[in-house]
C-alpha positions as CSV (number, residue, x, y, z in Angstrom):
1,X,1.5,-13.3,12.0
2,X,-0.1,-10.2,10.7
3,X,-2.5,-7.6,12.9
4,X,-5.6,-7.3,12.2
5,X,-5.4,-3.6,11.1
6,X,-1.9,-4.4,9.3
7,X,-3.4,-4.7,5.4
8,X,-1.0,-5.0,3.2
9,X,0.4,-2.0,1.9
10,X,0.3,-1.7,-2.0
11,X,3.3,-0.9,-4.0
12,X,4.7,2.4,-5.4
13,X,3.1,1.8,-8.5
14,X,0.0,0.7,-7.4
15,X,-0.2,3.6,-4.5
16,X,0.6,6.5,-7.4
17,X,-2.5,5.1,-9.5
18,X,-5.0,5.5,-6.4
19,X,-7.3,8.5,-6.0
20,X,-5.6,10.9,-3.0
21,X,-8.4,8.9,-0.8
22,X,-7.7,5.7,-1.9
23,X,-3.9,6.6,-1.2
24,X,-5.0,8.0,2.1
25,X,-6.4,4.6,3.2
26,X,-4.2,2.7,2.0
27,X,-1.4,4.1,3.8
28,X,-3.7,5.3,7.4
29,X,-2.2,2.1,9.0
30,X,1.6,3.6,8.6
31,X,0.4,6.8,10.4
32,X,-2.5,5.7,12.7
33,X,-4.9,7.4,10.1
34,X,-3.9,11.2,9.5
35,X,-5.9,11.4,6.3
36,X,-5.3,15.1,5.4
37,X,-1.6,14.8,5.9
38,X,-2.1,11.3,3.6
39,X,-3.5,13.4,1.2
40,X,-0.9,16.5,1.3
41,X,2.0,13.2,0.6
42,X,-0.7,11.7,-2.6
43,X,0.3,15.1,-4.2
44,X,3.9,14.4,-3.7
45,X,3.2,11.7,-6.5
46,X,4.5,9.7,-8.7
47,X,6.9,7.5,-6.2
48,X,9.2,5.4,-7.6
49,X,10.0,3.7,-4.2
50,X,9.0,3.4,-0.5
51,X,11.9,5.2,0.4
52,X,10.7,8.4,-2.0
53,X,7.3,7.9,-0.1
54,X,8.9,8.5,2.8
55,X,11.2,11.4,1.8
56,X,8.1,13.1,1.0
57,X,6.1,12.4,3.9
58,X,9.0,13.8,6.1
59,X,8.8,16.7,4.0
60,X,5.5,17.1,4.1
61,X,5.1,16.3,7.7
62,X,7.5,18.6,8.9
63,X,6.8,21.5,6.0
64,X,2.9,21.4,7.3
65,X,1.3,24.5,9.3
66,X,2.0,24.0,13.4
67,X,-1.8,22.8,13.9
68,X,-1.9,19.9,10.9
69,X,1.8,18.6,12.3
70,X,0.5,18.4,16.0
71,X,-2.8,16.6,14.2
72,X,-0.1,13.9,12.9
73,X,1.6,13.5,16.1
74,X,-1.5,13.0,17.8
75,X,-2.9,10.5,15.7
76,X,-0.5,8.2,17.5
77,X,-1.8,6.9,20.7
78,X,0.3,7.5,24.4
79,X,2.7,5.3,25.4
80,X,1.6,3.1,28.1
81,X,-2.4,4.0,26.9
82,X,-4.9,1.6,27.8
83,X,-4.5,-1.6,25.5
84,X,-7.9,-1.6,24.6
85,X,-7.6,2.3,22.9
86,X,-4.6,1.5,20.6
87,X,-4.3,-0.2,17.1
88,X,-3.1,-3.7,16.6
89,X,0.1,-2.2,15.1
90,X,1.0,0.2,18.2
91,X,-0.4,-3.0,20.6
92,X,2.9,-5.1,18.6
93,X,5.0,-2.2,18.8
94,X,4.8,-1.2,22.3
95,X,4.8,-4.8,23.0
96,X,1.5,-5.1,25.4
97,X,1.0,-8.9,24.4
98,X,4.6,-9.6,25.8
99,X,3.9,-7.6,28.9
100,X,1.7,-10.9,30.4
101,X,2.9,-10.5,33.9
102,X,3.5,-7.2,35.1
103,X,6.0,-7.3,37.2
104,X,6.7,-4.5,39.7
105,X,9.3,-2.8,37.6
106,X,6.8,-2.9,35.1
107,X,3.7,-1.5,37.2
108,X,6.2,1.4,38.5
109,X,7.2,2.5,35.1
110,X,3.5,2.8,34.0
111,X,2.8,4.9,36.8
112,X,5.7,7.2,35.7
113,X,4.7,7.2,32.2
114,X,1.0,8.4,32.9
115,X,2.6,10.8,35.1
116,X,5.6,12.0,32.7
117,X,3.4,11.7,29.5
118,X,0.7,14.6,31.3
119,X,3.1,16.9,32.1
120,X,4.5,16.4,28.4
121,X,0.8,17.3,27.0
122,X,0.7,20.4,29.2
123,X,4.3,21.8,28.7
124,X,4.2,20.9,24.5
125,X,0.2,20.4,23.9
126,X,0.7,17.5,22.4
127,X,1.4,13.7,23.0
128,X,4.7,12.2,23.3
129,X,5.4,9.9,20.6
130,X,9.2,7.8,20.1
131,X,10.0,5.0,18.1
132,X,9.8,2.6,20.9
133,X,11.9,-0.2,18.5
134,X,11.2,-3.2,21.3
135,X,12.3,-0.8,24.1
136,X,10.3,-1.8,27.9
137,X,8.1,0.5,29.2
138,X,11.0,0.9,31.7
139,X,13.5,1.6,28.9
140,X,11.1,4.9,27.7
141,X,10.7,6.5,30.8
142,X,13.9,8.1,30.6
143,X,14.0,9.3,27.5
144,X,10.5,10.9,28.0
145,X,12.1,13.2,30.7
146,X,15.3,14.1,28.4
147,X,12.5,15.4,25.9
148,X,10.8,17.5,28.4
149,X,14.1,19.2,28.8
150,X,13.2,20.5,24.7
151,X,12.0,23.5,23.5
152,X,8.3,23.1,21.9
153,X,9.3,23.5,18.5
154,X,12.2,20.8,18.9
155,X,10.2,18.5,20.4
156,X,7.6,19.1,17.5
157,X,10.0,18.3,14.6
158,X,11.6,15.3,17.2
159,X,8.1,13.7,17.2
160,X,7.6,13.9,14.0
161,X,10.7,12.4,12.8
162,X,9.9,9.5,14.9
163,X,6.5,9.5,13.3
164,X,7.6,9.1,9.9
165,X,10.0,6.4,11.4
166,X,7.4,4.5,12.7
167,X,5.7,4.1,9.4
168,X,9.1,3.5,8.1
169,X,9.3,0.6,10.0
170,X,5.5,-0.9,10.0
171,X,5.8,-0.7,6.0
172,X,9.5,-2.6,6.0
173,X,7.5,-5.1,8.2
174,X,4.7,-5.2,6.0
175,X,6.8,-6.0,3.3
176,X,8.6,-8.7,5.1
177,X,5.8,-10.2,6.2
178,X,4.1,-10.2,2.2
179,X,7.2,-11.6,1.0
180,X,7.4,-14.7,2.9
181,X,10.1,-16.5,4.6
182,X,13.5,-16.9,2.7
183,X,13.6,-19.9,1.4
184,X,15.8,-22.4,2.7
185,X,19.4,-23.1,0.9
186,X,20.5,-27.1,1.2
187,X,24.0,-27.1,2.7
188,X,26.5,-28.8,0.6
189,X,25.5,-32.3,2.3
190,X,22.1,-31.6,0.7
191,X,20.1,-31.2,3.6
């Protein structure tokens, strides 16, 4: 089923005939909006592939001065943010419609990661972000406190590596999801 917000993603050759606006848009869903970062990848054009898109937005992201690379990184929302304040995309991802009974285990680690994810803000001055990759609430909370144990400028490139990784991942989904299911292939008995 798609999200709401998940529009399908047009192709290399499509993307490289867009304005840098139109590209902007087109891709915001990938990176929770970041138009002037979209617009530093358009002139990275022509792509021949998603994976050159993405090459060049890591590039980009992480060749960007310190205050447009934060911007990036805080275009995603927190993990464990109110459901109501994320997109449909990070709502999937950080799998809030799975969470229907919060159990105590559950209830504790959100109380860690509001905790864990303010200290983060003030030591880096900027969110946390991870590839959360079906990972519990539970399952983050420790690898939020190994990255407090980073240097700002580590944890900078760290975030946006899994940044471009997220988009990575939404766009393979994307494409999934446009293509269809495979079809079926009889068995020899022809069923």
């Amino acid at each position: 089923m798609r999200s709401a917000d998940s529009t399908l993603i047009p192709v290399a050759a499509e993307l490289n005939a867009l304005s840098a606006d139109g590209f902007a848009a087109a891709l915001a869903p990938l990176f929770e909006g970041s138009p002037r970062f979209l617009r530093r990848v358009a002139e990275q054009r022509p792509f021949e592939s998603d994976a050159e898109l993405l090459a060049a937005a890591h590039e980009v992201a992480i060749s960007m001065p310190e205050y447009e690379r934060v911007e990036l990184v805080e275009a995603h929302p927190r993990i464990g943010a109110d459901v109501d304040t994320v997109s449909d995309l990070s709502r999937d991802e950080q799998g809030y419609d799975e969470e229907v009974e919060e159990d105590t285990e559950t209830a504790r680690a959100y109380e860690e990661l509001a905790m864990l994810n303010e200290i983060y803000e003030r030591q880096f001055g900027f969110r946390y972000v991870v590839f959360v990759a079906g990972r519990s609430k539970a399952e983050i909370v420790p690898l939020l406190e190994h990255a407090l144990r980073n240097d700002r400028e580590a944890e900078l490139r760290r975030a946006l590596d899994e940044t471009v990784d997220i988009a990575a991942d939404r766009l393979a989904r994307m494409r999934e999801e446009a293509s269809g299911p495979e079809p079926s292939v009889p068995d020899e008995a022809g069923q």
